[in-house]
N, CA, C and O atoms as a GROMACS GRO file, in nm:
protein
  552
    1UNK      N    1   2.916   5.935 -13.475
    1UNK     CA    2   2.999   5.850 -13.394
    1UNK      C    3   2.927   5.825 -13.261
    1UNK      O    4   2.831   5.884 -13.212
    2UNK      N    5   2.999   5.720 -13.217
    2UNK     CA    6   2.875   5.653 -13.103
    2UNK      C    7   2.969   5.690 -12.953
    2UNK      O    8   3.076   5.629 -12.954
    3UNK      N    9   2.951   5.764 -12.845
    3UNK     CA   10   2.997   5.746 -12.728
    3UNK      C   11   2.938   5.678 -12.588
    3UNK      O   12   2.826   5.697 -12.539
    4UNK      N   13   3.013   5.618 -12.553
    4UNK     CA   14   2.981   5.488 -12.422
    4UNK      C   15   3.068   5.560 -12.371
    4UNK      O   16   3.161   5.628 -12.414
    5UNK      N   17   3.001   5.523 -12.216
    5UNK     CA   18   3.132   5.512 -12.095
    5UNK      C   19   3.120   5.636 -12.052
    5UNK      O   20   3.198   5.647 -11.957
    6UNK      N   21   3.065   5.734 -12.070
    6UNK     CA   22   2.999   5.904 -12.040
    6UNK      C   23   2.873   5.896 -11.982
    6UNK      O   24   2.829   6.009 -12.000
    7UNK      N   25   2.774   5.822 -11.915
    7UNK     CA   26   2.714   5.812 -11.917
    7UNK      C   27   2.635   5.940 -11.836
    7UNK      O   28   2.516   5.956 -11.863
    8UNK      N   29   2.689   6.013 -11.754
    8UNK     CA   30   2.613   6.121 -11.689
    8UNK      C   31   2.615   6.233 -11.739
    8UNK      O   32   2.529   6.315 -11.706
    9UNK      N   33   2.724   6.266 -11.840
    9UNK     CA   34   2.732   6.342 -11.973
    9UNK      C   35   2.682   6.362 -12.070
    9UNK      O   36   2.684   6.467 -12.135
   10UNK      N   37   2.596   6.208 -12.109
   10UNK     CA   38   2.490   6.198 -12.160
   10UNK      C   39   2.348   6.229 -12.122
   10UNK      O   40   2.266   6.268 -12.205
   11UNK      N   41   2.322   6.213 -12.012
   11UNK     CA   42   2.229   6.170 -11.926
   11UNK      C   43   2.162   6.356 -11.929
   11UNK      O   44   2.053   6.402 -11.964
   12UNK      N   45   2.274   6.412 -11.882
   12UNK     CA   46   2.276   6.575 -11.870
   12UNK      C   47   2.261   6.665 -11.998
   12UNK      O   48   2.207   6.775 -12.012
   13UNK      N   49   2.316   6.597 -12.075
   13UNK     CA   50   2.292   6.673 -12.255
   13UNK      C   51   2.116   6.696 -12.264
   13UNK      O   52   2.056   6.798 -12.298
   14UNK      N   53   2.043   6.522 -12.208
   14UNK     CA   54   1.922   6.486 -12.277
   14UNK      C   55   1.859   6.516 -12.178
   14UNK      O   56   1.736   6.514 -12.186
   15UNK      N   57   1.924   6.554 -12.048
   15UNK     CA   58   1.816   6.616 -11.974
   15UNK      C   59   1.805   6.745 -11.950
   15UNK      O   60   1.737   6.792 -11.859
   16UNK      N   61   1.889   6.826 -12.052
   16UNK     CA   62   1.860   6.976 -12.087
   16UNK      C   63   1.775   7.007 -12.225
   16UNK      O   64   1.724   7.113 -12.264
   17UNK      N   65   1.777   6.881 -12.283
   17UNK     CA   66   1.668   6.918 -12.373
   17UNK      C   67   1.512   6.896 -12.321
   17UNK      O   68   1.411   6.966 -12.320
   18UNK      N   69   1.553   6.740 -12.272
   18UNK     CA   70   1.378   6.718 -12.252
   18UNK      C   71   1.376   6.747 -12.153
   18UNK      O   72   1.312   6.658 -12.096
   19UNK      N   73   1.418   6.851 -12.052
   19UNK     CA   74   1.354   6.861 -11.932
   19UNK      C   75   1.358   6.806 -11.807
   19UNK      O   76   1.329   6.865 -11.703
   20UNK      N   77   1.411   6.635 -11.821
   20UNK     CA   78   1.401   6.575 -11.763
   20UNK      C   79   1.464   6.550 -11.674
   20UNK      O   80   1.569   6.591 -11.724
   21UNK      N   81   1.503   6.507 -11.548
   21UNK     CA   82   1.617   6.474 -11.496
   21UNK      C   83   1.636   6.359 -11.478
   21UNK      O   84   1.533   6.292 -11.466
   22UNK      N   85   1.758   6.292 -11.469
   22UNK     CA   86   1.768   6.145 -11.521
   22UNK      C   87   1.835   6.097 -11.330
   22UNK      O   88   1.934   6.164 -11.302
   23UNK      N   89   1.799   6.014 -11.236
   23UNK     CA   90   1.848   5.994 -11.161
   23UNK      C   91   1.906   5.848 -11.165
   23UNK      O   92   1.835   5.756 -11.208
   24UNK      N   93   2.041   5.823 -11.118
   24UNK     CA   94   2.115   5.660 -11.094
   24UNK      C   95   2.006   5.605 -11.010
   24UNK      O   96   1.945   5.656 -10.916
   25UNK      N   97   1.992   5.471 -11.075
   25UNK     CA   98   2.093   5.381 -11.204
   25UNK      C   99   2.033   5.406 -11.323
   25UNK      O  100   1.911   5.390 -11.335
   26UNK      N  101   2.110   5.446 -11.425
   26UNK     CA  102   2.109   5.483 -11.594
   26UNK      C  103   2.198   5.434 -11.628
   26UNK      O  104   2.305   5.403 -11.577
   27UNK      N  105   2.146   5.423 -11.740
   27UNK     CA  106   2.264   5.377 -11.883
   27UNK      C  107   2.264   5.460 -11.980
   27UNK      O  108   2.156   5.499 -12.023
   28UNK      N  109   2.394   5.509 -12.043
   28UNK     CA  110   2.345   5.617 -12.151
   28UNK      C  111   2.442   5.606 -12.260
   28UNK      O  112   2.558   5.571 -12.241
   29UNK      N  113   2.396   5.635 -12.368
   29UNK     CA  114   2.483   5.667 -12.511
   29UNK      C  115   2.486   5.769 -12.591
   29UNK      O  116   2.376   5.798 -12.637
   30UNK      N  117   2.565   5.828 -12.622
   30UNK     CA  118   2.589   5.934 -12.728
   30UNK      C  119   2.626   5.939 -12.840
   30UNK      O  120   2.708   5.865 -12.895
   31UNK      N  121   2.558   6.041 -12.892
   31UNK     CA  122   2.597   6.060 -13.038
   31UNK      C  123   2.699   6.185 -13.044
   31UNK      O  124   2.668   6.284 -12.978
   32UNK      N  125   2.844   6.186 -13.134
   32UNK     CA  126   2.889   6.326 -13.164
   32UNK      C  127   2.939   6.338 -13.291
   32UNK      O  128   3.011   6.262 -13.355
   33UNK      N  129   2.888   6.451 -13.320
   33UNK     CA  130   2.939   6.471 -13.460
   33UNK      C  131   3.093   6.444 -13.475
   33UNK      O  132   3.160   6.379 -13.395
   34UNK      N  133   3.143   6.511 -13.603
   34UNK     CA  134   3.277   6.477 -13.638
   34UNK      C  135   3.409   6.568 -13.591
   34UNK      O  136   3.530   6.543 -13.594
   35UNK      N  137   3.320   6.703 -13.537
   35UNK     CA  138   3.435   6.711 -13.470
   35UNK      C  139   3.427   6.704 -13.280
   35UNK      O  140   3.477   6.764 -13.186
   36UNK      N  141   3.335   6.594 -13.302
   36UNK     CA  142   3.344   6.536 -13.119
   36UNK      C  143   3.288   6.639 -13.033
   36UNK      O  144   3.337   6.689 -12.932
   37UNK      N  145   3.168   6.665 -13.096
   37UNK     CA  146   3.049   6.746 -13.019
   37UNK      C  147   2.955   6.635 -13.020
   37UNK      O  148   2.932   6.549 -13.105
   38UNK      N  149   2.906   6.657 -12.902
   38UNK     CA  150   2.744   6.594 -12.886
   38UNK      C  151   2.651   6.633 -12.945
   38UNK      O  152   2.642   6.753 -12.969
   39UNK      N  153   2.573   6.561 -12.976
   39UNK     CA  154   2.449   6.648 -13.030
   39UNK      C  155   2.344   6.550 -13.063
   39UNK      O  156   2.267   6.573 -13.156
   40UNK      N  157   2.334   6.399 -12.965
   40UNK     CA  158   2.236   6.365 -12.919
   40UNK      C  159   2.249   6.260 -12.814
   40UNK      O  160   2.366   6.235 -12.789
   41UNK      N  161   2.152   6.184 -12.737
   41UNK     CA  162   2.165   6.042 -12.688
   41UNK      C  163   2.058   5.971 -12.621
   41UNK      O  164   1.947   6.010 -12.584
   42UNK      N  165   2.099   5.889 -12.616
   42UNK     CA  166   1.932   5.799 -12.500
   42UNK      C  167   2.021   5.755 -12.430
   42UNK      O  168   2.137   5.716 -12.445
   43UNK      N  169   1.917   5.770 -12.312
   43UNK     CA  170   1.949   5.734 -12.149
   43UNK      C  171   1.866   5.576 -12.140
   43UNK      O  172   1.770   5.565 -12.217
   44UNK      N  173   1.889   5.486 -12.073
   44UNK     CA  174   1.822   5.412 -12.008
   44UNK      C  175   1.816   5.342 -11.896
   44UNK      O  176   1.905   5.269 -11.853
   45UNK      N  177   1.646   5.376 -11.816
   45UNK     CA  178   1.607   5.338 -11.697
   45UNK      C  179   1.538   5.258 -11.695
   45UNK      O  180   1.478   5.209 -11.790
   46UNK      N  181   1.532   5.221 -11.542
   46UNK     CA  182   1.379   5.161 -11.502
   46UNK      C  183   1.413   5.001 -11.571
   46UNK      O  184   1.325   4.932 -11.623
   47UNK      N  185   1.510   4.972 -11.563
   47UNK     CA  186   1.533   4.810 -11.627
   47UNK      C  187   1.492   4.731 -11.534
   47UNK      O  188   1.530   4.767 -11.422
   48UNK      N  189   1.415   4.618 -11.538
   48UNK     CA  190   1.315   4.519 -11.507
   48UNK      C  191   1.343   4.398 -11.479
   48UNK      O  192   1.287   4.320 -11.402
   49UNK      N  193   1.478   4.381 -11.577
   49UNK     CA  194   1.506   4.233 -11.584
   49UNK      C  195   1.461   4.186 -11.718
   49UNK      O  196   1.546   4.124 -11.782
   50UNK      N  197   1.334   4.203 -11.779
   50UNK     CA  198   1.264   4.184 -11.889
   50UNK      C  199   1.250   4.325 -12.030
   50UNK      O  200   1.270   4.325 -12.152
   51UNK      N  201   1.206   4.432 -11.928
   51UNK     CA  202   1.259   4.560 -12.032
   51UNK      C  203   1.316   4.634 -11.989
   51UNK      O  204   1.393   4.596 -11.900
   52UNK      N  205   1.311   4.802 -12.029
   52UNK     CA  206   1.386   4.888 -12.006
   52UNK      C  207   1.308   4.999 -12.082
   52UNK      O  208   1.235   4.983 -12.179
   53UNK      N  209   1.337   5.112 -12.018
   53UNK     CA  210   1.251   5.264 -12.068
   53UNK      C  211   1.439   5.332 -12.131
   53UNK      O  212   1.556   5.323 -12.092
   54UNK      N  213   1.364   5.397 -12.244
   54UNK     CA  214   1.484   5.486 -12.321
   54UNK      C  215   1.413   5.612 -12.317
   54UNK      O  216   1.294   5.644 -12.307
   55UNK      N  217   1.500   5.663 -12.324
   55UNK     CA  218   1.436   5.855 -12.366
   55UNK      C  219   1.541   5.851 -12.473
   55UNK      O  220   1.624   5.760 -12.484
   56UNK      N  221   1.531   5.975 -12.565
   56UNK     CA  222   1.602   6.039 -12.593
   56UNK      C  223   1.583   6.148 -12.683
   56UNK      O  224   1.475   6.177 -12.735
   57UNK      N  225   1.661   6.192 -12.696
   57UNK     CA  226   1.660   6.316 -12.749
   57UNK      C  227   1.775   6.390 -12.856
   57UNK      O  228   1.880   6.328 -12.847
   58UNK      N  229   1.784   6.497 -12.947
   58UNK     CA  230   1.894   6.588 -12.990
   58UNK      C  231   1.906   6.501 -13.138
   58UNK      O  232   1.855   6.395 -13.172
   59UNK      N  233   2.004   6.600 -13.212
   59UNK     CA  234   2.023   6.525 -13.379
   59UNK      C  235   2.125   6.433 -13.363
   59UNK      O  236   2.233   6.437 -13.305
   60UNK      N  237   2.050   6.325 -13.442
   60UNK     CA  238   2.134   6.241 -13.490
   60UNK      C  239   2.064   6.067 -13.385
   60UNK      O  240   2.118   5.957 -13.392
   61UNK      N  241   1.967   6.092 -13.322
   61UNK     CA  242   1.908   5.999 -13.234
   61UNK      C  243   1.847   5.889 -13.345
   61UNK      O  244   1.863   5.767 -13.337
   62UNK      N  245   1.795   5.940 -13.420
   62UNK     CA  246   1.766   5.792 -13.565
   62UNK      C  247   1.809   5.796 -13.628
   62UNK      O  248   1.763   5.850 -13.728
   63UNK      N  249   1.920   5.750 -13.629
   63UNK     CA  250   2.022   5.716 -13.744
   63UNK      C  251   2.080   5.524 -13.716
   63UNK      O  252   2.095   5.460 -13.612
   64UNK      N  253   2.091   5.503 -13.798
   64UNK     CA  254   2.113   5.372 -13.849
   64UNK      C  255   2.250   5.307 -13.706
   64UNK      O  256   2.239   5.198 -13.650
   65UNK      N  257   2.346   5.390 -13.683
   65UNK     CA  258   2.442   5.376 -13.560
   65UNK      C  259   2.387   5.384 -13.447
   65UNK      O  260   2.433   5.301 -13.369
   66UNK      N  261   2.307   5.449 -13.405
   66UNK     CA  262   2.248   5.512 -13.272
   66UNK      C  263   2.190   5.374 -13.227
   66UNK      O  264   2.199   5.317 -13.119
   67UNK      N  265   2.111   5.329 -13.373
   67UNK     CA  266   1.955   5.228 -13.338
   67UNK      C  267   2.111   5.085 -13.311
   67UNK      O  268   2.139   5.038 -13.201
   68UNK      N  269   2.157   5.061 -13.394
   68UNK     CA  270   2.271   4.924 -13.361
   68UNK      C  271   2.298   4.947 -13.206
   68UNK      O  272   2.240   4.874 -13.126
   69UNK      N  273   2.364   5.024 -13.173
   69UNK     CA  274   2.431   5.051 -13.048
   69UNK      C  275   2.294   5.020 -12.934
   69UNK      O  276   2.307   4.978 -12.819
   70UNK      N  277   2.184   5.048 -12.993
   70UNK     CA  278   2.078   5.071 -12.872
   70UNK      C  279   2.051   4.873 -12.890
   70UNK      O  280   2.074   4.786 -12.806
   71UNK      N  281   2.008   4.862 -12.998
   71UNK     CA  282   1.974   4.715 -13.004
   71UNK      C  283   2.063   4.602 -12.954
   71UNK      O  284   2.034   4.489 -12.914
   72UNK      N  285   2.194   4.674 -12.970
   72UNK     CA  286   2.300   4.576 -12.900
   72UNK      C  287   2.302   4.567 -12.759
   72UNK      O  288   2.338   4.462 -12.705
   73UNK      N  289   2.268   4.666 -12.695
   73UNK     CA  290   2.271   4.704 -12.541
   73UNK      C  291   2.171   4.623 -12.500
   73UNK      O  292   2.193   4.521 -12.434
   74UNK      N  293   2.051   4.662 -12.537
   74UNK     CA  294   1.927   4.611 -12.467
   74UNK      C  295   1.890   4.466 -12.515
   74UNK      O  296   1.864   4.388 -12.423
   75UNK      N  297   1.884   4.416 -12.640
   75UNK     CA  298   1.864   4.292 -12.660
   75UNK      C  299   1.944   4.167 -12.681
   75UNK      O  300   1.904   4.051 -12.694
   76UNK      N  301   2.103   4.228 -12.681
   76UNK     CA  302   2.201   4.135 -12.667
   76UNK      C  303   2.301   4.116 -12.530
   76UNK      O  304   2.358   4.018 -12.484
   77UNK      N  305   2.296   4.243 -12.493
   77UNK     CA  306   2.374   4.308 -12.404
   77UNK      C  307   2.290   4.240 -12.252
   77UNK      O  308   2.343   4.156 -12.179
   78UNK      N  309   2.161   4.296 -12.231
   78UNK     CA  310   2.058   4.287 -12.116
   78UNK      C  311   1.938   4.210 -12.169
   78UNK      O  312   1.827   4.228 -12.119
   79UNK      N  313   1.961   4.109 -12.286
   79UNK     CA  314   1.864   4.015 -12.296
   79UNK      C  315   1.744   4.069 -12.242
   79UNK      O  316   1.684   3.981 -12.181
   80UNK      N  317   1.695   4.160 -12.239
   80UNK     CA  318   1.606   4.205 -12.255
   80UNK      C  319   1.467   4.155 -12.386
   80UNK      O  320   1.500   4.142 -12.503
   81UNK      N  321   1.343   4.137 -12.349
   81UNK     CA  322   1.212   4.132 -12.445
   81UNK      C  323   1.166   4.221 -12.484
   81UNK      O  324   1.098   4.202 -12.585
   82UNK      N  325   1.174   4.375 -12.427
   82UNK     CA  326   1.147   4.494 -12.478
   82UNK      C  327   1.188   4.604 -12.444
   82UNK      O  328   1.246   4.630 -12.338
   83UNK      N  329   1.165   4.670 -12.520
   83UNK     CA  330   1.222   4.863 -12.470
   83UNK      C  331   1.117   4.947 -12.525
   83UNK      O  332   1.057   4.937 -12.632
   84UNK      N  333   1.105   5.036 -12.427
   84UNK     CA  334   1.007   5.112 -12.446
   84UNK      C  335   1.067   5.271 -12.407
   84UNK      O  336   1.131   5.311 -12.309
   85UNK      N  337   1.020   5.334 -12.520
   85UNK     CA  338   1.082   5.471 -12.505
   85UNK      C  339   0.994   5.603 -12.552
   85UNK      O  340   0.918   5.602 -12.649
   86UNK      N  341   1.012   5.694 -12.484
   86UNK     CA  342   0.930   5.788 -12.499
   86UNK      C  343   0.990   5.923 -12.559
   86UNK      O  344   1.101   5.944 -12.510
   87UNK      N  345   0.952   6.014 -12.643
   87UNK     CA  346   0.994   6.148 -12.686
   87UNK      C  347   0.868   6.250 -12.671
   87UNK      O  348   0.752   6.214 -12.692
   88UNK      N  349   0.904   6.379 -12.633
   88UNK     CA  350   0.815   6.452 -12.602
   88UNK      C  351   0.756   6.514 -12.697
   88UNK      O  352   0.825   6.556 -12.790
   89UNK      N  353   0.612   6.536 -12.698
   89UNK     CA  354   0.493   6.543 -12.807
   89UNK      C  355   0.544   6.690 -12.909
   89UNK      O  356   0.527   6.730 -13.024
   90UNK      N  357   0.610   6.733 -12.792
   90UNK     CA  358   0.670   6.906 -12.940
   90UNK      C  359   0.734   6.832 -13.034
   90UNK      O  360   0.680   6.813 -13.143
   91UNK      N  361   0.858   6.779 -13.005
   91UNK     CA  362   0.956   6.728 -13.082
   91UNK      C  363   0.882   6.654 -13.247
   91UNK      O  364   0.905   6.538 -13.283
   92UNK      N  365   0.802   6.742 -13.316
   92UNK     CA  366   0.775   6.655 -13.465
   92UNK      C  367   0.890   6.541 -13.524
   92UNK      O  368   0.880   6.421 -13.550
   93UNK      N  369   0.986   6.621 -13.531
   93UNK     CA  370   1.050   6.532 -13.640
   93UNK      C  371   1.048   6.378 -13.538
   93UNK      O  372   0.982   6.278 -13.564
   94UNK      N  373   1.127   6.394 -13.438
   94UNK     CA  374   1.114   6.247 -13.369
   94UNK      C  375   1.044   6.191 -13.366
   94UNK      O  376   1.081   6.075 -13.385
   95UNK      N  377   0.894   6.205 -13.342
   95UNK     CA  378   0.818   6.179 -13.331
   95UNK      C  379   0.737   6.092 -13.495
   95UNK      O  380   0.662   5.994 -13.495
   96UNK      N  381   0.778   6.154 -13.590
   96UNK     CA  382   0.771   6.098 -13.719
   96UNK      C  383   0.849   6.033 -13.730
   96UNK      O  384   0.799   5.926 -13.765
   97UNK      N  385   1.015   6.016 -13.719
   97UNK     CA  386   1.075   5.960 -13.748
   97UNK      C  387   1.078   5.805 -13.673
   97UNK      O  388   1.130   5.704 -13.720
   98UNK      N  389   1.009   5.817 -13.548
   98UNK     CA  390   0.966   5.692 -13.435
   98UNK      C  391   0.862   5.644 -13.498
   98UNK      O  392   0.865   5.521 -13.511
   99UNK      N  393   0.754   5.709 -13.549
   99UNK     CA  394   0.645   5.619 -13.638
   99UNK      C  395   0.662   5.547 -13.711
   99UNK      O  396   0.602   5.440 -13.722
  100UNK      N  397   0.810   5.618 -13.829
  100UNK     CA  398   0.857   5.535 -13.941
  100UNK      C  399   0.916   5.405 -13.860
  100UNK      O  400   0.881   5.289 -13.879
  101UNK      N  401   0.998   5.444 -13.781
  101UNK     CA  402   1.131   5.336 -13.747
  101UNK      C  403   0.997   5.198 -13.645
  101UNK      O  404   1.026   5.078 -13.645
  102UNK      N  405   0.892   5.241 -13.587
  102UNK     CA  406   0.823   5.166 -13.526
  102UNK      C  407   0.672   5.196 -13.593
  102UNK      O  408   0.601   5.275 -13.530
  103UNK      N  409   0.619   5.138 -13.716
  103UNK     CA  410   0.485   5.174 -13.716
  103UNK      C  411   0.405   5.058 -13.648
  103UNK      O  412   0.289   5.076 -13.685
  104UNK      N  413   0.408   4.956 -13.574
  104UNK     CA  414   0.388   4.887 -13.508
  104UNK      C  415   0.338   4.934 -13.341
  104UNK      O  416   0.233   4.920 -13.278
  105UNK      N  417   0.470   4.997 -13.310
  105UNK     CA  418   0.534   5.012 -13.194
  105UNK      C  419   0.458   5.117 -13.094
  105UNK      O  420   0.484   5.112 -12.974
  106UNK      N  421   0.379   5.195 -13.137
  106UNK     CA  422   0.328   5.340 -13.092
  106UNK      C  423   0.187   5.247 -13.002
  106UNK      O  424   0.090   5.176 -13.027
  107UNK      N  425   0.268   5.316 -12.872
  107UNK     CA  426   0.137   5.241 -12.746
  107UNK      C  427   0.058   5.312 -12.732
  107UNK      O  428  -0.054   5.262 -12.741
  108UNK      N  429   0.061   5.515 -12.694
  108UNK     CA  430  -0.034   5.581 -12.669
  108UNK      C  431   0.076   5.708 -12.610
  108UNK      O  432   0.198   5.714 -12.627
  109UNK      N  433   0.009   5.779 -12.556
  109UNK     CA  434   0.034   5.946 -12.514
  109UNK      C  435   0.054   5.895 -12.348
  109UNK      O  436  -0.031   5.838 -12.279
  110UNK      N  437   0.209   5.940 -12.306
  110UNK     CA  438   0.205   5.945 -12.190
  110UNK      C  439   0.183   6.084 -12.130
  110UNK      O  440   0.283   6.157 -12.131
  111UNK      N  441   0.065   6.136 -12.075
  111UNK     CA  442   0.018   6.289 -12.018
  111UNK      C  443   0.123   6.301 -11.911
  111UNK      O  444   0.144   6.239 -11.807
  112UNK      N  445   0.185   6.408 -11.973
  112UNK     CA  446   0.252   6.484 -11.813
  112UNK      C  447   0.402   6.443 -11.804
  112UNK      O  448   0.476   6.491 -11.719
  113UNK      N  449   0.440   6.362 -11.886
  113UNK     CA  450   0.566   6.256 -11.874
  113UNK      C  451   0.678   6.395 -11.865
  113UNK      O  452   0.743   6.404 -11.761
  114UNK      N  453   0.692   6.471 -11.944
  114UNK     CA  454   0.794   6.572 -11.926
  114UNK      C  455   0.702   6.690 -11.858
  114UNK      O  456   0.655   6.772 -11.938
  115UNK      N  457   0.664   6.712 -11.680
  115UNK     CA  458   0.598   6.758 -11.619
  115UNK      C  459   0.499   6.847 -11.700
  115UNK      O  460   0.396   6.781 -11.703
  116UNK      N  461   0.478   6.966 -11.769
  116UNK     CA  462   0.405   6.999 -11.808
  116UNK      C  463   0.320   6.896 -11.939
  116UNK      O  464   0.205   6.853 -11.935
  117UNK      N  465   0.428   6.877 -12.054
  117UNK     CA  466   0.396   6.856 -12.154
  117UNK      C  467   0.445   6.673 -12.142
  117UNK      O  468   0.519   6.604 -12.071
  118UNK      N  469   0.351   6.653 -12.263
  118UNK     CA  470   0.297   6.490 -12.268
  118UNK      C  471   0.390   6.448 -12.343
  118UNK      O  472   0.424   6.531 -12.428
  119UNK      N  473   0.450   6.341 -12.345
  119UNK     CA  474   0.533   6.254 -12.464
  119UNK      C  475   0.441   6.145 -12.539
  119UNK      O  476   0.324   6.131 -12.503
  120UNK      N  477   0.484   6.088 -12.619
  120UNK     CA  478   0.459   5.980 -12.711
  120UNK      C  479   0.530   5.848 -12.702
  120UNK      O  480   0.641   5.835 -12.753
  121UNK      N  481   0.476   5.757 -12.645
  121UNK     CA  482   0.520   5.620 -12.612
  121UNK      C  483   0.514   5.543 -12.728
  121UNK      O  484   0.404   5.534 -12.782
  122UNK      N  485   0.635   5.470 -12.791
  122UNK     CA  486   0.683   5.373 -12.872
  122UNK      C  487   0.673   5.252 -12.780
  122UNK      O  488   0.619   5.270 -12.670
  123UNK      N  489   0.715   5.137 -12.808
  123UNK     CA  490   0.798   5.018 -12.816
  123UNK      C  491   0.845   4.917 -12.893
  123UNK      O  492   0.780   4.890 -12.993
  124UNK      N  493   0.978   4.832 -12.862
  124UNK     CA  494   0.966   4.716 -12.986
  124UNK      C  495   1.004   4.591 -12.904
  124UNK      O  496   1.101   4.599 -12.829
  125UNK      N  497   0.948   4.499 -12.910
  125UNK     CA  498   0.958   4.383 -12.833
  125UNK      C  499   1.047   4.294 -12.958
  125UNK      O  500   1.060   4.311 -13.079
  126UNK      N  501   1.099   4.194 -12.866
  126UNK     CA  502   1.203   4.090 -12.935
  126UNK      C  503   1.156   4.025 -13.054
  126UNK      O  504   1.223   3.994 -13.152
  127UNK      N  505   1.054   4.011 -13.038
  127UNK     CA  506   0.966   3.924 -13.131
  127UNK      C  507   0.944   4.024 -13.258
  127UNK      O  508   0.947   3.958 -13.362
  128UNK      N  509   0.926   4.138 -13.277
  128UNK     CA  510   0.986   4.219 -13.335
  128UNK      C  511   1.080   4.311 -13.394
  128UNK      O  512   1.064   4.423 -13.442
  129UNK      N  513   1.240   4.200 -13.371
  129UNK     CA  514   1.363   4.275 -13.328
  129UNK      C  515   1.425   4.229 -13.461
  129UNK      O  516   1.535   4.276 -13.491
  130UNK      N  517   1.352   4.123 -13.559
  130UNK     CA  518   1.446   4.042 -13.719
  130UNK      C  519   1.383   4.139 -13.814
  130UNK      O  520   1.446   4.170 -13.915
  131UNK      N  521   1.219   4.211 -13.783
  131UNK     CA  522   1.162   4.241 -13.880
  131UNK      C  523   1.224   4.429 -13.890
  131UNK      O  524   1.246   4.505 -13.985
  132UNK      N  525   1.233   4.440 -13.755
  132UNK     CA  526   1.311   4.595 -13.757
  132UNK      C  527   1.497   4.628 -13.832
  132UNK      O  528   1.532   4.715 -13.912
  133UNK      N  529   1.571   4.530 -13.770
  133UNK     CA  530   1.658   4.538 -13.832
  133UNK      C  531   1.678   4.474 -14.001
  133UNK      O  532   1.790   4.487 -14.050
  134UNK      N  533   1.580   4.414 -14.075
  134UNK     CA  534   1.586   4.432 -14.196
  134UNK      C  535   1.539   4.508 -14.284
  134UNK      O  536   1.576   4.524 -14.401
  135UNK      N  537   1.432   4.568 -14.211
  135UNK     CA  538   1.361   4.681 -14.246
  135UNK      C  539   1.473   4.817 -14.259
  135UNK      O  540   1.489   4.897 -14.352
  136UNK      N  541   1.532   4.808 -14.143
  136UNK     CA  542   1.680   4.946 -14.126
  136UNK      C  543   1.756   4.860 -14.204
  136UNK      O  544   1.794   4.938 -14.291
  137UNK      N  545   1.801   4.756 -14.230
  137UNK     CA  546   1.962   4.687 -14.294
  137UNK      C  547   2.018   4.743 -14.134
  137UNK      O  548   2.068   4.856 -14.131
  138UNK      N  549   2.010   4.681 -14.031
  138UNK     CA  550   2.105   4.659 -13.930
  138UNK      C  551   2.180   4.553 -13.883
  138UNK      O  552   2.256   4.569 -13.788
   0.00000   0.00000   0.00000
């Protein structure tokens, strides 16, 4: 299930996993299981006018709901041309599962992004936004 409208609740979930601290202005979404626990979300900063940076983090972040809700925000919502998002280099499964969902998309290693340890930079630009959602059925 998808939660809006929490946004510093979110913000705080994903910045006890990755480390990070998320400072206003953010945007954030959650995931909670079924009995209305959290247990993931992406934050998003740094909006441009043109893109926007996502983090995120916790189970349930690639799943077929998560990615709608995110695509609706940023490319319908904030007309946005791209989003670019990063997960930190421990995290395997995400990190595979971002290759699958973007094998296009993978820019390079951001060093240091979660102060010690490095993340892995994705993106998907608009122009790539018909071939992703038929690829998912979104």
């Amino acid at each position: 299930m998808i939660l809006i409208g929490h946004d510093q609740f979110v913000a705080e979930f994903v910045s006890r996993i990755t480390g990070k601290p998320f400072h206003p202005p953010y945007t954030a979404i959650g995931i909670v299981d079924e009995d209305g626990v959290i247990t993931g979300g992406y934050v998003f900063t740094g909006y441009n006018g043109d893109g926007i940076e996502l983090s995120l983090a916790g189970k349930g972040v690639v799943h077929r709901d998560g990615w709608r809700a995110v695509l609706s925000y940023v490319f319908e919502q904030l007309k946005c041309s791209r989003l670019q998002m990063h997960t930190s280099m421990k995290n395997k499964t995400v990190k595979r599962n971002l290759s699958k969902l973007f094998p296009k998309g993978f820019e390079g290693i951001a060093k240091r992004f979660y102060g010690k340890h490095d993340a892995v930079c994705f993106a998907l630009t608009v122009d790539e936004l018909s071939d992703f959602r038929a690829r998912w059925r979104l």
